[in-house]
N, C-alpha and C positions, 0 to 999 in steps of 0.2 A: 811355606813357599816364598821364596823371595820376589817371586816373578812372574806375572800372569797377563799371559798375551791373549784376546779376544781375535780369532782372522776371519773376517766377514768375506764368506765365497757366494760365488753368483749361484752356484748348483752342486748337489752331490758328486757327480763329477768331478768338481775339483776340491773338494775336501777327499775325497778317495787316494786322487793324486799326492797330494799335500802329505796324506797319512802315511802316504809306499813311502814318501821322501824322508820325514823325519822319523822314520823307524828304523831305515837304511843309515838315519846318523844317529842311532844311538835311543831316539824317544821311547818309552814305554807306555802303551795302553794303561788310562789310569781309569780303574772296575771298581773303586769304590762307592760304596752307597751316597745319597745328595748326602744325607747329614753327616757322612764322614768329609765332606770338599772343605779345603781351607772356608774359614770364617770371616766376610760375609754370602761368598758362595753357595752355602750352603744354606740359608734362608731363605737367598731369593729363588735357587732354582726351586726348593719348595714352593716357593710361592710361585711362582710361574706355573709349576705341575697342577698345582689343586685350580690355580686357576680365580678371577674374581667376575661372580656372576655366571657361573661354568653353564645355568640352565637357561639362560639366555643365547647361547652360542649354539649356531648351528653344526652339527658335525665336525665339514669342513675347517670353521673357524676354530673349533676345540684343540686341532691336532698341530696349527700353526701356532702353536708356543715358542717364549724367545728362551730355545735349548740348544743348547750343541747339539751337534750329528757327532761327533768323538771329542775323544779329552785326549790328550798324552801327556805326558811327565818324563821330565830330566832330572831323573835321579830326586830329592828333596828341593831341588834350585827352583825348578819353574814348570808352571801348567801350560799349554796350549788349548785355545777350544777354539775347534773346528764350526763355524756355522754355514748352512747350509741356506742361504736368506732368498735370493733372488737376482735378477740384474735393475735394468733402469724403473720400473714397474715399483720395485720396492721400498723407495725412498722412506717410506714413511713407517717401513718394519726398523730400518736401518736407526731412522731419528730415534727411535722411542727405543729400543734397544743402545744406542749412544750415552743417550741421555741417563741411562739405568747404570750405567758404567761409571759417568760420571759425578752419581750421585754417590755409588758407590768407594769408588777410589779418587774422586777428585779433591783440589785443595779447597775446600769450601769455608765463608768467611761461619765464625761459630754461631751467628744467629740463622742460617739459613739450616733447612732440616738436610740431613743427611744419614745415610745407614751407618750405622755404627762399626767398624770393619778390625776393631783388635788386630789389625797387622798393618806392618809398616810395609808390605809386597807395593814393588813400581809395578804399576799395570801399562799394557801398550794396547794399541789396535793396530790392523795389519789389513789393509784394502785387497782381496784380489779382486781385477778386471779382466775379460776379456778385450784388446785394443779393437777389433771385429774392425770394418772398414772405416771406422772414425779415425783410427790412430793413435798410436800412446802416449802423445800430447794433448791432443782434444781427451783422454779417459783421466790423464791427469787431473785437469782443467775440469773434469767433470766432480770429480772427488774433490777438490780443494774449494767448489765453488758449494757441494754438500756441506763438508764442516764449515766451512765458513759460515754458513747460515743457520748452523748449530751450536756452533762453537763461540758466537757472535762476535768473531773476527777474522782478518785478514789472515789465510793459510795457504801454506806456497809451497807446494811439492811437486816436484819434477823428475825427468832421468838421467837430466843435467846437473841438477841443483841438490842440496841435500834431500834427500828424500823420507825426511823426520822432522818432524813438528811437535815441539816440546808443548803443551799448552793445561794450565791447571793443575799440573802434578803428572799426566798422563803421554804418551808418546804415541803419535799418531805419525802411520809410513802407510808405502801403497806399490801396490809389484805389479804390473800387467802383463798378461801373457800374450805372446806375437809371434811370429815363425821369424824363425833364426836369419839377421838379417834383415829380418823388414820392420816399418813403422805398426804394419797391421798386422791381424792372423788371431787367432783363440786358441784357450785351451788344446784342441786336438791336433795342433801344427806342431803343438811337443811333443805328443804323445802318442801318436801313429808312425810316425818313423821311429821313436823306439821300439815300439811294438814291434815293427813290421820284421825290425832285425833281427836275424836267425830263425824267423817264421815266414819267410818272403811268400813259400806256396801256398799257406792259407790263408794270408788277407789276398793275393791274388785271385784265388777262389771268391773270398767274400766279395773283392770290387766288381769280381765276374758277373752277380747275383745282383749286386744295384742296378743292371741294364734293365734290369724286370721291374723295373718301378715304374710307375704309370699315372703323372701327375695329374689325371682324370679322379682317380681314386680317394685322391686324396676328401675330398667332401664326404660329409661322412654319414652313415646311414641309419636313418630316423625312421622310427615306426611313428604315423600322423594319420588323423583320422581328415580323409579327403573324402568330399561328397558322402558323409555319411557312412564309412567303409575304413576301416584299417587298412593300410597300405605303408607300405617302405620305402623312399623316395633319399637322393641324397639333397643332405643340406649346403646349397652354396655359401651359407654365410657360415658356416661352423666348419673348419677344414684340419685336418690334421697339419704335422709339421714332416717335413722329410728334408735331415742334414745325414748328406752322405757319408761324411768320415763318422757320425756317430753312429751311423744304422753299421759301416763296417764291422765297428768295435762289436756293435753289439751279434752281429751274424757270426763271426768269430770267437766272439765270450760263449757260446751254447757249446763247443769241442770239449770245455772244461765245466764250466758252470749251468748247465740245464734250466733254463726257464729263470736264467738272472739276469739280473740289471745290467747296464754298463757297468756303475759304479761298483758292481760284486764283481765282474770281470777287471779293471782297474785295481781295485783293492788286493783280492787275492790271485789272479792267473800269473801264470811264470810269463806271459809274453813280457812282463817288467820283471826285470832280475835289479838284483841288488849292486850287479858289476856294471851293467846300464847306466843306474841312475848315478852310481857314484864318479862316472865319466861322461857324464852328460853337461857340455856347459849350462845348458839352461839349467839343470836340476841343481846344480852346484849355485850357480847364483839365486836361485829360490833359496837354497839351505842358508846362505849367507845373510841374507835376508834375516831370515826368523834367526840365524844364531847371533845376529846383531841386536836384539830383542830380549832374547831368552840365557844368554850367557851369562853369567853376573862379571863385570868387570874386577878383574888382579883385586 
């Protein structure tokens, strides 16, 4: 492979999205085993599976390995890997995943240790954010002031500005999602108005169904032994989450997908066609994106 991009997403979610997208231009699911992934991919994600200290780790912590959620390939040119990491909360999956990249593929002086990597493949990363009501200046500003403090220097990426960061051997960019238009907005400001098109009457139906939401409910219910006595009471400090465009997707995903996720509804339902996204500006400049990355230059 000549070329292996890392794109660090806030949620399944939008590795789903990500995956409709570069399928529609051409990427192909790459299904080979760890030990067949180019060389040194192929040791660490080893090592990341087995794991160091595996009986130390709770459950929980065992299943949070730094793995892709999917891979894709173009043709012999270049890998993609989808990660599925977290948003602000995450920082510290992000650094030590960074840093593994960069031990990996970076230009490191010959006394320092580094993986042994038998290929000459330029590596990138690829930030996605949601802009949410910060803005896609301040999400910028967020990411440039993360590598910077990783990278242990000054990093300056904007929507203005080049939005590529050459540093160590490695190519660091960053794309945040907003509604068309605006400074703000997430993931689903792209992604429910495609949806919705040529399906108007059954997310009408679904938005119909979120009137029955009832943010009483949302606390959630504990079996607690009170005075002696089991009892079921709800917990005010422990509350579910209720975002409306996702509960639609997901009231809507069950027509096709029975008892699936968003991200299986996103990934395979036809409410996303391939004529959609290949006319969708925002999908278009996502692809532009990663084929600025993944292309090999003439």
């Amino acid at each position: 492979m000549e070329k292996i991009l890392f794109a660090l997403c806030e949620g399944p979610h939008d590795v789903a999205f990500l995956y409709r997208i570069l399928r529609v231009n051409g990427l192909q699911k790459y299904s080979k085993p760890i030990g067949e992934f180019p060389d040194p991919l192929n040791k660490y994600f080893a090592s990341e599976a087995a794991g160091e200290g595996l009986e130390q780790l709770k459950l929980e912590e065992a299943r949070n390995r730094r793995l892709p959620s999917e891979v894709l390939a173009r043709g012999n040119d270049a890998l993609v890997l989808l990660y599925a990491i977290g948003g602000d909360s995450k920082a510290e999956f992000r650094r030590k995943l960074l840093q593994d990249i960069a031990r990996m593929y970076g230009r490191r002086p010959p006394e320092e240790k580094k993986i042994e990597t038998g290929t000459a493949a330029e590596c990138s990363v690829l930030y996605f954010f949601d802009a949410d009501s910060k803005g896609i200046a301040a999400r910028f500003q967020e990411i440039c002031r993360e590598l910077s403090g990783i990278l242990g220097l000054t990093v300056s990426l904007s929507a203005d500005s080049p939005q590529y960061r050459h540093s160590n051997g490695i190519t660091y960019a960053a794309y945040i999602f907003a509604e068309a238009g605006k400074q703000t907005g997430k993931l689903e400001n792209i992604l429910l108005p495609l949806m919705h098109r040529n399906n108007e009457e059954i997310f009408r139906q679904a938005e119909n169904y979120m009137e029955l939401h009832d943010p009483d409910r949302l606390p959630r219910l504990k079996v607690k032994i009170v005075g002696g006595q089991l009892t079921e009471i709800r917990d005010r400090n422990e509350k579910g989450i209720f975002h409306r465009d996702k509960s639609v997707i997901g009231v809507a995903a069950q027509l096709q997908n029975s008892g699936s996720t968003n991200a299986v509804c996103i990934k395979h339902s036809d409410y996303l066609t391939r004529d959609k996204i290949v006319s969708a500006p925002s999908c278009q400049e996502i692809w532009h994106t990663f084929e600025a990355l993944i292309v090999p230059t003439p």
